[in-house]
Every structure is written in C-alpha cells, then in structure tokens.
N, C-alpha and C positions, 0 to 999 in steps of 0.2 A: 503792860508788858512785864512779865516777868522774869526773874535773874538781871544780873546788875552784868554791865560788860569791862571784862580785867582788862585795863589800858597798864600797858607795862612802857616805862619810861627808860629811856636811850640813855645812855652817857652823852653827857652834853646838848639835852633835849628840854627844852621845858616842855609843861603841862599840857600849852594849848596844841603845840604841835605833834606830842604823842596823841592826844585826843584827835583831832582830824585822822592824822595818820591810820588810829585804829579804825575808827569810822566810816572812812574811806577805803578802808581794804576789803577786794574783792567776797573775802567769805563773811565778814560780818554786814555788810550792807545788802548782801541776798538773805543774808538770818532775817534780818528786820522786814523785807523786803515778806519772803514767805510766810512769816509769821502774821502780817497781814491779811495774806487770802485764805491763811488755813485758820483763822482761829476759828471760823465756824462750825469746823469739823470736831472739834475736841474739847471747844471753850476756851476763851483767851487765859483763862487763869492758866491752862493748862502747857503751857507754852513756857521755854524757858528761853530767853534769848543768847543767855552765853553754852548753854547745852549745845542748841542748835548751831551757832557759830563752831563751836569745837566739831560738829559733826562732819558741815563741811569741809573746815579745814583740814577733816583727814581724808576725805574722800579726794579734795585736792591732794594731798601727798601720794595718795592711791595712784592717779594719773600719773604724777613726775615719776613714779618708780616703776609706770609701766602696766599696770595691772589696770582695765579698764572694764571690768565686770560692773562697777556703778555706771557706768556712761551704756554699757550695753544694756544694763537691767531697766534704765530709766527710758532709753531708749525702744524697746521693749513694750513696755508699759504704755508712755505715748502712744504707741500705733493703735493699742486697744482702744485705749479711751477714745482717740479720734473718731475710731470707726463706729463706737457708741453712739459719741455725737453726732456722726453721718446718720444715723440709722433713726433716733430719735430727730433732728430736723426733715428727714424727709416724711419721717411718718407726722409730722405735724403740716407740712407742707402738702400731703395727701387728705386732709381732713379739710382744710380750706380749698381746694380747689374746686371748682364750679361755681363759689360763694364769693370768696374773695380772694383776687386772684393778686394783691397788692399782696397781700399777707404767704399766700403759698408762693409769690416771687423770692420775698424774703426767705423764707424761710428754704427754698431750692438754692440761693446763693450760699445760705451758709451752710447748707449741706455739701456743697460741692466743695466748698473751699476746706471743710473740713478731709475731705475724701482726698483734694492735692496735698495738704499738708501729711497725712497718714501716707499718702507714698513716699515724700520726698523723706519722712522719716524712716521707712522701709529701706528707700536706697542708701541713704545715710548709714543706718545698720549694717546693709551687705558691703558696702565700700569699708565700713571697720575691719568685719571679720575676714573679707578677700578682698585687700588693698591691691590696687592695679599697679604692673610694675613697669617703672620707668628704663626704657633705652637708651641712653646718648651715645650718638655714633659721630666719629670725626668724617667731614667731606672733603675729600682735595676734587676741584675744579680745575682740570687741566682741559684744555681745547685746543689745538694746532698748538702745540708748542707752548701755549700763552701759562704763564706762571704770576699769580697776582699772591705779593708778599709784602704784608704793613701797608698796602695802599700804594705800593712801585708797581707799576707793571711792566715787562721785559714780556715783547714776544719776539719770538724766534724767527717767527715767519717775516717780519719787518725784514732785519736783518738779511736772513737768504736771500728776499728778493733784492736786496741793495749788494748783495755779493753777486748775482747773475746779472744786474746792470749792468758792473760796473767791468764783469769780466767780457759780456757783448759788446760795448763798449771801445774797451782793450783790445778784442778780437776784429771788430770792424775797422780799426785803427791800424793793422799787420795789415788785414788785407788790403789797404792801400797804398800803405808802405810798400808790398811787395809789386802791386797793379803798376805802380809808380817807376818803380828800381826796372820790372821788364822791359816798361815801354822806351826806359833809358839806354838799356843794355841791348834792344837789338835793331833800335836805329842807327848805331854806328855800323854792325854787321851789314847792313841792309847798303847801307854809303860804302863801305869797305869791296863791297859783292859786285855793286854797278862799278866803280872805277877800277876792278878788276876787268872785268867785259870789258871795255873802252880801251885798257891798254891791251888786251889780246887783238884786236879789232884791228888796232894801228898796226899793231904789228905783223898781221898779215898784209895788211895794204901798203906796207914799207915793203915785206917781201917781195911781195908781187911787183912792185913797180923794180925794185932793183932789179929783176931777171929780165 
C-alpha cells in the first residue's frame, strides 16, 4: 500500500492514541478499506493511501457545506452498474436453464436482488433531489365540553348535570313545602266554615222557638 498516513498529534495526546484516533476515523479507514477492492483496476502500486484519504475527507466537507453533487454523482452511477449486473446474471441464468437449473436459480436470485437494490438506489436519488415535505399541525381534542390539560381532565358536562340534580332536587323540596303549608292553611277555613253553619242553625231554632 502506498503513501505513508500523516497522524497529526493533539496537545496533550500521546502517540498511540493520535494513532488509533487517525485510523479510526471515518475517511481514512474507507481509504484503506477501497484501496483494497480497487487495486485490481489500476495495480496496487498505483494507489496512494493518504491521497485517497484527503480525497474523501473533502468530499465529506462537500456534504457538511451542503453541496451533495458527490453523493448524487455516486449515486448515479450505482443504478448503472446495478442494472449491468442485472442484465449480465440473468443472461447467465438464460444459458443454464433447461441444463442446470441449480445454477440458473442462482444466478435469477442474484439478478433480482441486484434489480431491488438499483431501485431502492433510484428512490434514494429522487428522495435527494425532491425531499417530501413535512406538516406538523397542532390537535385540540374538545368533545362535550371535556378539556384534557397535563393529564387533569375537567368536564363540564359532569358538572351541569350535578347543577340540574341538585336544583330538581331543591325544586322537588318547594313543592312540598308548599303541598304541606296548603293543606295546613285550609283546614282551619274548612273548621272555621262548619262552625259557622252550626251557629246560624241555632240561631234560627232559638228564633223560632221564642215566637
């Protein structure tokens, strides 16, 4: 592997743990990482590791600031390749079948799976460039009166009906208060009315006898 990787040391850092530290960070361990599957394409001499390190590091900066034409580009590109690879396993998968049909199994699964990952990278894409936009709407839940606030609930309707008990109630209470007081008030009339009569009575019968 070629090029040496710059481990740049902390204030108050020793060796080993700038060393991890670099190692571990996300854009040099894909440098290492890539340089792996590509050296076939180019020859490992031809690889530099701290080159490639700096290149993602900037394509990461690319993202933080916003500009996402690498992530589009790369994105991009995968759906081709995918669909490549669809295209080549099913035509390999057409040439075994009626012969061996273990072999054109395989080779239809990984045609298809390459053909969901080339969508799901399609959708990925159109979700970048036309992000769905989000609504949040506030809900007030009122129903007869009922108001539920921090977890109290107050309903109204409770209430009013203990207002109209208690004034039926009250009102059924008048009314025999007053059933009460009449039946009072006109039994004396009623006594008052006959011992009227009685003394009229006598008194014409006193009449009559004196003459």
């Amino acid at each position: 592997m070629a090029g040496e990787l710059e481990i740049k040391i902390k204030k108050d850092e020793c060796k080993k743990t700038a060393f991890a530290r670099t190692v571990m960070s996300p854009n040099t361990r894909h440098a290492i990482t890539s340089e792996f599957f590509t050296s076939t394409t180019g020859g490992r001499d031809q690889h530099d590791t701290k080159s490639t390190d700096n290149e993602i590091q900037r394509r990461i900066e690319n993202v933080k600031n916003g500009d996402m034409s690498d992530i589009e580009a790369t994105l991009v590109a995968q759906t081709i390749t995918l669909d490549a690879i669809f295209h080549e396993m099913a035509y390999r998968a057409s040439l075994n079948m009626g012969e061996h049909l273990q072999a054109t199994e395989t080779y239809m699964r990984m045609a298809l799976k390459s053909q969901a990952q080339s969508r799901c990278t399609i959708e990925a894409l159109n979700e970048m460039k036309n992000p769905k936009s989000i609504t949040i709407t506030k809900q007030a839940n009122i129903s007869d009166q009922q108001i539920v606030n921090n977890g109290t609930m107050n309903t109204g309707s409770t209430h009013a009906g203990e207002n109209v008990k208690e004034s039926n109630e009250l009102l059924l209470s008048e009314v025999k208060h007053e059933t009460v007081d009449s039946r009072t008030k006109t039994s004396p009339k009623r006594a008052n009315t006959a011992s009227k009569a009685v003394e009229t009575i006598n008194r014409r019968k006193n009449s009559k006898g004196k003459g």
